[in-house]
N, C-alpha and C positions, 0 to 999 in steps of 0.2 A: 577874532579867533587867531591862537597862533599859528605859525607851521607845522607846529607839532601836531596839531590837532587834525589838520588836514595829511598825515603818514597816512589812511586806513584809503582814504580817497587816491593818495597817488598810486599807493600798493597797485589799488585796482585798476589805474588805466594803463599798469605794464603789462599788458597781457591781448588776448585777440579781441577787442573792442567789439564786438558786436552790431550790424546795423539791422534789426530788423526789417522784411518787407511788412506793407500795410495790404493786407490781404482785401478783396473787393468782392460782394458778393453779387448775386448775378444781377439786384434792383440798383448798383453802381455804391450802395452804401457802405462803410467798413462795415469785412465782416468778423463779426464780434469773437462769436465759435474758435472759427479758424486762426484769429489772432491769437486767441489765449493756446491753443494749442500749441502754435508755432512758437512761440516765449517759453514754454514748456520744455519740448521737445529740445530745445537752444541749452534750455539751464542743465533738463535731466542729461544733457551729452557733455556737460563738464563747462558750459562758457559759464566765466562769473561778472562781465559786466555787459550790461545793453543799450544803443543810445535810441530810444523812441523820438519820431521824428529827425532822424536822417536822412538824408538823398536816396538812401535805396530803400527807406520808406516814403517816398514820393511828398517830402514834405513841402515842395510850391505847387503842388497837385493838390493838397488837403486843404480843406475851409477850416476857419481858428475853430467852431468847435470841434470839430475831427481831431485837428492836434491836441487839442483839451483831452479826448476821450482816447485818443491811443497813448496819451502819456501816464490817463490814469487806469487805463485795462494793463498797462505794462508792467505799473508800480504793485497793481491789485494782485495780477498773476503771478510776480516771482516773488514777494513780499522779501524778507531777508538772505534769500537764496542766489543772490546778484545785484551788486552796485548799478546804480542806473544813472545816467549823464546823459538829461535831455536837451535836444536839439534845438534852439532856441534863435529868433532872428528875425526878418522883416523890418518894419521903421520902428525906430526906437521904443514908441511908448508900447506895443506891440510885444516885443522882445522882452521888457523890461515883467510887462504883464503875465510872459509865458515864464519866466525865470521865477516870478513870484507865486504862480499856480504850481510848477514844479517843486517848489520846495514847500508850499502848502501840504502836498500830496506825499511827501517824504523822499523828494529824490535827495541826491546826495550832493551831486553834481548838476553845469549845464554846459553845454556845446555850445560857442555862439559862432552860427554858419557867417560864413565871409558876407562881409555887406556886399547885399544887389545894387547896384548904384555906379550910373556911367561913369561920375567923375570920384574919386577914392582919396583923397590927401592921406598920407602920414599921419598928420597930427589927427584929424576926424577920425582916422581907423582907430586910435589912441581914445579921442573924447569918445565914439561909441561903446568901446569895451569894456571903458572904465567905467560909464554910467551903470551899466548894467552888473557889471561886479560889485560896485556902492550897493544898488540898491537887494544882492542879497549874499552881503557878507558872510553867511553861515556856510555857503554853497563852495566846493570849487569851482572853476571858472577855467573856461579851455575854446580859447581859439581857435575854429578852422581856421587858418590860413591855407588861401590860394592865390594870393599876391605875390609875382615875385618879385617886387619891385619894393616889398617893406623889408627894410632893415631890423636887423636885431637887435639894436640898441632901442628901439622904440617899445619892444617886446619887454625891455629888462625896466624901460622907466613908468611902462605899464603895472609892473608888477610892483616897482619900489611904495606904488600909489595905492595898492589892491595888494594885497601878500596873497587875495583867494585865488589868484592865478596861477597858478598849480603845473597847468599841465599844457600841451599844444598838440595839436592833431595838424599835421604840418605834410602840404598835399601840393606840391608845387615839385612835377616831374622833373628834376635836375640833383642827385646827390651832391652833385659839390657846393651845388647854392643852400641843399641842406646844410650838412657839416658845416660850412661856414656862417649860417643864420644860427646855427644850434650855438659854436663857440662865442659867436658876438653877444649873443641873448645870455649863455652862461648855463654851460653845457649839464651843470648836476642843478641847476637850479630848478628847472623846470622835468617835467616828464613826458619824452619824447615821443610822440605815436606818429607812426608810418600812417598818413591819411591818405593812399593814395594803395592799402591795400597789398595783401600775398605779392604779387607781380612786383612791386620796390622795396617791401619786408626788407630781403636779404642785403642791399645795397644801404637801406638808412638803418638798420643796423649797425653795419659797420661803421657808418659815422656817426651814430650816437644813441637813436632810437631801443625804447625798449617796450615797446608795444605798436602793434597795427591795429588798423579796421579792417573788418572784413564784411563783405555780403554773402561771398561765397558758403561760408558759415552759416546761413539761413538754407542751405542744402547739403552739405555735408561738415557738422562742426568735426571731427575726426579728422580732419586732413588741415583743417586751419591748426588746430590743436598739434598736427605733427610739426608743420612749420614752427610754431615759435620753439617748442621744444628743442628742437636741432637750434634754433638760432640762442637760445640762451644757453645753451652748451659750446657756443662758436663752432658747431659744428655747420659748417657753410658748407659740402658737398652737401650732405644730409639734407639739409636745406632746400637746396637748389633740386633734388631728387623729386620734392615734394612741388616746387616751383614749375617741373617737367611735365607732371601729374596734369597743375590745373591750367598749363600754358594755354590751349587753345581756348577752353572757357572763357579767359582773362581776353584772350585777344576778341572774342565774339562780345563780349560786354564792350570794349574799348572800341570797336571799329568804328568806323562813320564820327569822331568825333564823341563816343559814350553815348550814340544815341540810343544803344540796345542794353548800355548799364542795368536797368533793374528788371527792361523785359527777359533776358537771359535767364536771371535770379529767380522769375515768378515760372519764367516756363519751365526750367527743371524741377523744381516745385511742383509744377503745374502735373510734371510728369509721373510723378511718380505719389501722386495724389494729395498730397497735401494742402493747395489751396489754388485756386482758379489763376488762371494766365491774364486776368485783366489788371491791363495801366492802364493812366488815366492819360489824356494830350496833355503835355507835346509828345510823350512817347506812344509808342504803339507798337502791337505784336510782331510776331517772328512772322518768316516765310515758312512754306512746311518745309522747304528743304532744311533752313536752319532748326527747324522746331526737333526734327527728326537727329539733326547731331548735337542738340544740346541733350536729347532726351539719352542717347546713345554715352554720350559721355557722361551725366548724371547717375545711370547704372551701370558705368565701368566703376565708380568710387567705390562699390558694396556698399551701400548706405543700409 
């Protein structure tokens, strides 16, 4: 397939990337309901793409059929009304299996999460991505990276091999090792997403990006939605206005190391009735003191 063919796929990952939560109901099963609602609620508020099976859908918290079935309640719920780029990863034949269920099921795209694996070579991060891009060349294809230790040139001879590599969700806290990873990779080549989220939006912006993820957006998409606005206007006070907003949120997700990343997300959620506060270990719930300020900040947004 050529480049051209994949324009409709990169349009869409310039924009607030979507990670849905996996909602859990109170027998610890996904719960079904409450997913399709919350995909719902996501699209009817204006987001156009979603990545089922993301991190702040607890996706090494889910058994592969769980992933199976949140990727197909995801595809089933928004049908043409949002690009979907699923989350895909673990050991190889795994990854390669979830890439080919995803596009069985008519996604568009797939995420492949940074390999878990003590020891990471260059070239293996290379032979991983490429396998799984071969084997579904209809697909675009988008690297998390959380490595900062991979080069950009690795990024571009991935792609000379794979033209479905499309795009990168690039999540490694340092803007200049961005900017300089994006120019060495080949900065219009690809399609830049802030993975790391509102809180660096504004800064990988400016070095190249033109889309983020957000979780936050599974509790108030209007506020993710002001953010990029302002940023593709280069309007950066605007921006950062909005960045003022969900400052403390961001910091309660981020503390302790991201231990409280998607319990944050479910409890405000949780708050304001949309789907139960349970994660799954190694995460686990709030204090009520914190329950009480996220819920507090969650209905300052006016949602």
């Amino acid at each position: 397939m050529s480049s051209v063919a994949f324009e409709t796929q990169r349009a869409a990952l310039a924009d607030v990337v979507a990670i849905p939560v996996t909602p859990f109901a109170e027998d610890g099963t996904v719960d079904q309901d409450a997913h399709r609602a919350l995909l719902r609620r996501l699209v009817e508020g204006g987001i156009g793409i979603l990545t089922p099976n993301g991190n702040t859908g607890e996706f090494y918290a889910l058994a592969p059929e769980e992933r199976r079935l949140v990727t197909e309640l995801t595809i089933e719920e928004t049908g043409d009304r949002a690009a979907i780029l699923v989350g895909v990863g673990h050991d190889l034949p795994t990854a390669i299996a979830s890439a080919r269920h995803a596009r069985e099921h008519g996604a568009q795209m797939v995420m492949v999460h940074q390999p878990v694996h003590p020891y990471v070579s260059q070239g293996g991060w290379a032979d991983y991505h490429r396998a799984i891009a071969e084997a579904v060349p209809e697909l675009g294809v988008v690297p998390y990276i959380r490595n900062a230790q991979l080069a950009g040139a690795r990024l571009a001879e991935l792609a000379d091999a794979c033209p479905n590599v499309i795009g990168v969700k690039y999540a490694v806290p340092d803007a200049a090792r961005f900017a300089a990873f994006a120019r060495d990779a080949g900065l219009d080549r690809f399609v830049w997403v802030a993975g790391l989220a509102e809180p660096y939006a504004p800064s990988y912006f400016s070095g190249g990006a033109t889309g983020f993820t957000s979780g936050l957006v599974n509790v108030a998409p209007s506020v993710s939605l002001n953010m990029i606005e302002a940023l593709r206007f280069g309007d950066y006070p605007a921006a950062m206005k909005v960045w003022e907003q969900i400052r403390r949120f961001e910091e309660l997700r981020a503390a302790h190391g991201s231990a409280n990343n998607v319990t944050v997300v479910k409890e405000a959620l949780a708050s304001l009735g949309l789907c139960r506060r349970d994660v799954r270990p190694p995460s686990s719930t709030l204090s009520e003191d914190e329950r009480a300020e996220v819920a507090a900040i969650a209905a300052g947004w006016s949602i």
